[in-house]
N, C-alpha and C positions, 0 to 999 in steps of 0.2 A: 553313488552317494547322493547325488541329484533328485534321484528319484525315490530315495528313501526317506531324504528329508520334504519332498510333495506331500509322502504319502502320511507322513506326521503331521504335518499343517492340517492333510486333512482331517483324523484322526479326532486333531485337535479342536478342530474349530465347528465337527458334527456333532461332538461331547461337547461342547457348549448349548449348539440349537436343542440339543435332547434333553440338557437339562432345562429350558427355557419351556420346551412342548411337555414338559414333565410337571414342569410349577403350572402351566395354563391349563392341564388336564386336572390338576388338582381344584385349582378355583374356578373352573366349570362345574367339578362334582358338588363343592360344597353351594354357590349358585345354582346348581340342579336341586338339590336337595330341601331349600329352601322355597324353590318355585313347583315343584312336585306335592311336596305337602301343602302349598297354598291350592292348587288345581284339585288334591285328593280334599280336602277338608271343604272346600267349595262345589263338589258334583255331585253332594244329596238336594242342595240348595238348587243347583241346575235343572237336576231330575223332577223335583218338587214342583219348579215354577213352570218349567214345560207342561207337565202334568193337571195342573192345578186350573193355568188359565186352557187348556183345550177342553179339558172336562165345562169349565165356565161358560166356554163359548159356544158348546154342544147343550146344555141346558138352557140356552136363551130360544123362546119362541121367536118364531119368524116378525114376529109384529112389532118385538120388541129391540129387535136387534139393529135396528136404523139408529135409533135411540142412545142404544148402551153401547155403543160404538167409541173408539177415543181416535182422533185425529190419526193416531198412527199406527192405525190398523185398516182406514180407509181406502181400497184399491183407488191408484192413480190414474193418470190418461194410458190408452194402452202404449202408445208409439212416442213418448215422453220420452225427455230426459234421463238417464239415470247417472248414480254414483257408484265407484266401487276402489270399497277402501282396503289399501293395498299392505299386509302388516309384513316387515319382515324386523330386519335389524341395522341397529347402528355400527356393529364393527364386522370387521370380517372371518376369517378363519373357522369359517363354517360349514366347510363343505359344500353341499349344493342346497345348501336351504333357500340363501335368496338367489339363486338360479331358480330354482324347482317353484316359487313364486313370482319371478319374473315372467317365466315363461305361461306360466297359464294364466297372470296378468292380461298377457299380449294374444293369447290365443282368445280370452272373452271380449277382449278390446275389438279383435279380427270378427268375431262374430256377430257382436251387436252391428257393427260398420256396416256391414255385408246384408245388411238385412234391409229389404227392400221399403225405399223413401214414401211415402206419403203425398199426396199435394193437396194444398189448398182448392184451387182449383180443378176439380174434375179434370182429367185429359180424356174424356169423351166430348167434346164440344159445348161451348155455352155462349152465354154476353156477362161483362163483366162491367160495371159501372163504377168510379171513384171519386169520389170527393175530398179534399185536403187543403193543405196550408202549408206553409215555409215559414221560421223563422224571418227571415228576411219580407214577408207580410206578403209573398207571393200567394194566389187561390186557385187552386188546382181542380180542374174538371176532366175526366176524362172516361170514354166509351169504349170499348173493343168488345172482340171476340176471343175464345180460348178451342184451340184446331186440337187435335186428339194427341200430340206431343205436350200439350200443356205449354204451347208456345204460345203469347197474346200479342195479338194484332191491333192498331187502331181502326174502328171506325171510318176506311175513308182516310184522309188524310189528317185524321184531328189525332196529331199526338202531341205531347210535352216537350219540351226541350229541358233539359236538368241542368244548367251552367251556370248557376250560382251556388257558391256555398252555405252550410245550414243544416239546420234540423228539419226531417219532413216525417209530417202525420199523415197518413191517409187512411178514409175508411173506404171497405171495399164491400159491393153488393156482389155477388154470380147467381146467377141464374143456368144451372144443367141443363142442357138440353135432352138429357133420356135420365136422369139422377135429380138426387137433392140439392139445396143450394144453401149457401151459406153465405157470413157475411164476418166481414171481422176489422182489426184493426192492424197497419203496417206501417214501421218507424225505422226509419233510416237517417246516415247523414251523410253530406259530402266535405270532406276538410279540403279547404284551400292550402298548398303549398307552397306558393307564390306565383308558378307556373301555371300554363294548360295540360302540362305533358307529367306533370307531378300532383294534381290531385290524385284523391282518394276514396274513392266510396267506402264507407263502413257498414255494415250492417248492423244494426242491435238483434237482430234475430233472423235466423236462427243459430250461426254459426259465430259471430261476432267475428268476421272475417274482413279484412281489409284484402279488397279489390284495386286494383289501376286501373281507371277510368282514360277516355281520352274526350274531344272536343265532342258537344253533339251528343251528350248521353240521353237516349228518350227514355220518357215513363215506363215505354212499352217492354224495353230490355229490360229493368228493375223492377217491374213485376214478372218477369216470365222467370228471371233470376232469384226470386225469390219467393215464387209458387210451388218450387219443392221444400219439405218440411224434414229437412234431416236431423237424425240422430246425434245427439252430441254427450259425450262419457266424459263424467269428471273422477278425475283418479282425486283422492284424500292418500298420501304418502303415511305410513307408520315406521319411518327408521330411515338413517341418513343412506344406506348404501339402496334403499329403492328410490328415497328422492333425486339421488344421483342419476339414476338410469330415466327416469322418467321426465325430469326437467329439459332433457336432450332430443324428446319425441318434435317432431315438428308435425303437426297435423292439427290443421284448424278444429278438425270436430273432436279432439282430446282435447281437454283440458284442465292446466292443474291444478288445485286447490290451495291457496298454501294460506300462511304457512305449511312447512309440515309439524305432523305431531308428533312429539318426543316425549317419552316417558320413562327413559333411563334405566328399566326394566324394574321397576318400583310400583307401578299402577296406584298413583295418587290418586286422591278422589278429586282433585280438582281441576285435573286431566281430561279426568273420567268424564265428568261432567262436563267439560270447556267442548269435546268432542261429539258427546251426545246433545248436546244444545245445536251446538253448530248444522250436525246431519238432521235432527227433529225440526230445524227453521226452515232450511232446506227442501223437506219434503212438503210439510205441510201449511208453506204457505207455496208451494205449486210449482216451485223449480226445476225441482224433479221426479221423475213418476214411480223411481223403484231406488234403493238401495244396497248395497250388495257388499260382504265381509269376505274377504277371500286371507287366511291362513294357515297354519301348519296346526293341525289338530297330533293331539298326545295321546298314544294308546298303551305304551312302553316304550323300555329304551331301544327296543329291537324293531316298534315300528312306529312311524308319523307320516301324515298321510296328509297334501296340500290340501285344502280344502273352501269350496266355495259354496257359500249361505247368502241365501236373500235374506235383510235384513230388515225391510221396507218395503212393502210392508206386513207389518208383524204378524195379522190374520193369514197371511198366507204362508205364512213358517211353521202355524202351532200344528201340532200331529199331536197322535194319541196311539199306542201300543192295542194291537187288534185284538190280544188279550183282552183289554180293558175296554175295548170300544164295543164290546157286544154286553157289556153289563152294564145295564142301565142302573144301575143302583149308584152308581160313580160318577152320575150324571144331573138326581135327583137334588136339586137344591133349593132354598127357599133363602134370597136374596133379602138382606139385613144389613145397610141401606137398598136402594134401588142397584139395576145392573147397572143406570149410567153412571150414579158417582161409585161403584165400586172400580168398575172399568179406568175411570178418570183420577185411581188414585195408582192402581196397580199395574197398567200399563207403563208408565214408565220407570219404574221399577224392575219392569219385565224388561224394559228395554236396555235399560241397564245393566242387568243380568248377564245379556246375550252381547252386548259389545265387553264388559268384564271377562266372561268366557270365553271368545275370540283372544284375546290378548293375555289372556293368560296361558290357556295352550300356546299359541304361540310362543313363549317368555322358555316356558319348561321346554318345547321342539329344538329352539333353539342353544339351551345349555345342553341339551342329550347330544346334538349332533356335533355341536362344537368339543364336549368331552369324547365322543368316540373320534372324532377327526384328529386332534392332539393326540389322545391313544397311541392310534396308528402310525403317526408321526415319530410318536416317541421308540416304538416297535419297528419302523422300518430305519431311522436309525441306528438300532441299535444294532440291527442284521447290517447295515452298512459299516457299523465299526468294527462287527467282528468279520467282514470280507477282507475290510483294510488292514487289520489287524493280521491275519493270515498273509496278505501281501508285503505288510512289513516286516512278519519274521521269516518269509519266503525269502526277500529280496537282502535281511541281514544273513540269512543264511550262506547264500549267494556271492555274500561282499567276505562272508569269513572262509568260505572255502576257496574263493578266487587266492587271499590274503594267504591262506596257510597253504597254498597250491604254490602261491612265490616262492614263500621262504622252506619251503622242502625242492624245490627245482636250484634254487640260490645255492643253499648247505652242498646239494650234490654237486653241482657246479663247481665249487670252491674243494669236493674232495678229490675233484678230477686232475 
């Protein structure tokens, strides 16, 4: 009886989640439905503006195109900075969507890192010269050399002692000995803690990384420590269950962006805008050198495909259909204003476009995969209630034939 009343409970309580995965499969579809027809009624507009500005940008003469150019189409430094904005969702029950994004998140994250650092200074040998200041009204001179590690030595015995705290400016000359030379500018601080065994060096660049210092720190260690120029990836979060996994990275040269951005799966325009303002400051005033949209692109309900787009910059995303790129006739135009204010109105429009399109595939990836995930929930319990169901008329079976096995052995008993 024990075990028949288990298998009721369960019975019971799996007819409940079924009908629960049954109502969530329902208002994913009609959620799909509405975010599918906003993607289909929006992909002639996509097709168009792809189309429109490469054709554009294939009809600008070489002389002209410095010119007609708009801030955010301008290739950045090669070894810069970049962004990359991670869209998934705010709730869960989705299967492996924000899996299947987290992980190629972490796999472009692994690769950029991995990619060999830069320096300031040459590590083929030079002299390096510095001039600066302290807060604290201290005047900073110093000479060295830079040995083929890119490690800098003093001059001799002429190095700095760094044991007060402050802000420190330095400009620096190098001169290559078999290379070019460069010259630039280097800003650091050291916060006092109260102690000698508790400051802290910070860097403002490259990594914004706070170091533990000890007594005795020379100029010469703080330049050799920050004569390599490394990489640093800032994630922008789209939906709480990515900001969740990514607020938990600990690595200086990630960094996260935040707020994160929420958009409820509605795509306000003033979202819209609040995000593309943010990434267009970003890039072009020099923060970072590339931009990058990583989501779930929509092809049907049967496939969607992670997906990762440079975003930033824009000249280096527009294509054109090899069909159309041998007909010059598609290419012929006679610009009415100029190409630079045509450029300067249409570009960011285009850019808008292309972050709209990210996030709206996304929206639709994410109601297809959440309605087939409830689906099959609602389908695998349903095959789990008629297992149980078998087992419960197995096991009443069981309890009425042990019953009617008594009282026929009893009867005979009693006519013995």
């Amino acid at each position: 009886m024990a075990n028949l009343r288990n298998i009721k409970n369960r019975i019971k309580s799996i007819t409940g989640i079924r009908q629960i995965t049954r109502a969530m499969e329902m208002v994913s579809a009609t959620k799909l439905a509405k975010a599918l027809q906003r993607v289909e009624n929006a992909r002639p507009y996509f097709d168009s503006m792809d189309m429109i500005v490469s054709h554009l940008m294939a009809s600008i003469s070489e002389d002209d195109i410095d010119g007609a150019l708009h801030p955010l189409m301008i290739p950045g430094t090669k070894d810069g900075d970049v962004v990359i904005v991670v869209i998934g969702s705010d709730k869960g029950l989705c299967s492996s969507f924000n899996s299947n994004i987290i992980r190629e998140a972490q796999n472009f994250i692994k690769e950029k890192l991995s990619e060999k650092a830069s320096f300031r200074f040459t590590p083929a040998g030079g002299s390096i010269e510095v001039n600066g200041s302290s807060t604290s009204g201290d005047v900073i001179k110093f000479s060295g050399s830079v040995d083929s590690k890119g490690i800098v030595k003093p001059t001799g015995t002429d190095d700095v002692n760094l044991n007060k705290p402050g802000q420190f400016t330095l400009d620096y000359n190098y001169k290559s000995s078999d290379g070019p030379s460069n010259s630039g500018n280097l800003q650091f601080s050291i916060n006092d803690e109260g102690t000698e065994e508790s400051k802290k060096l910070s860097w403002t660049y490259p990594d914004s990384v706070s170091l533990p210092i000890t007594i005795n720190l020379k100029l010469s260690n703080v330049l050799t420590s920050m004569n390599v120029v490394s990489r640093k990836i800032n994630v922008l979060c789209v939906g709480k269950k990515i900001y969740g996994h990514f607020k938990k990275m600990n690595n200086p040269r990630v960094q996260m962006l935040s707020p994160e951005i929420g958009f409820a799966q509605s795509l306000p325009t003033s979202e819209l805008n609040r995000m593309l303002n943010f990434l267009a400051s970003m890039y072009t005033t020099g923060q970072v050198s590339s931009v990058y949209l990583l989501y779930t692109k929509y092809f049907s309900t049967a496939r969607q495909k992670t997906t990762l787009e440079q975003f930033l910059p824009l000249g280096q995303v527009v294509t054109v259909d090899d069909s159309k790129e041998k007909d010059t006739s598609l290419k012929d135009y006679i610009f009415e204003p100029s190409p630079h204010e045509l450029f300067q109105r249409l570009i960011p429009a285009y850019a808008r476009n292309k972050v709209f399109q990210a996030l709206a595939h996304s929206f639709t990836s994410e109601h297809t995969i959440r309605m087939i995930a409830m689906r099959n929930a609602t389908d695998n319990a349903g095959e789990l209630i008629d297992d149980l169901t078998l087992k419960r008329n197995k096991a009443r079976q069981a309890i009425i034939t042990k019953e009617l096995s008594e009282i026929v052995g009893g009867a005979e008993a009693l006519k013995g």
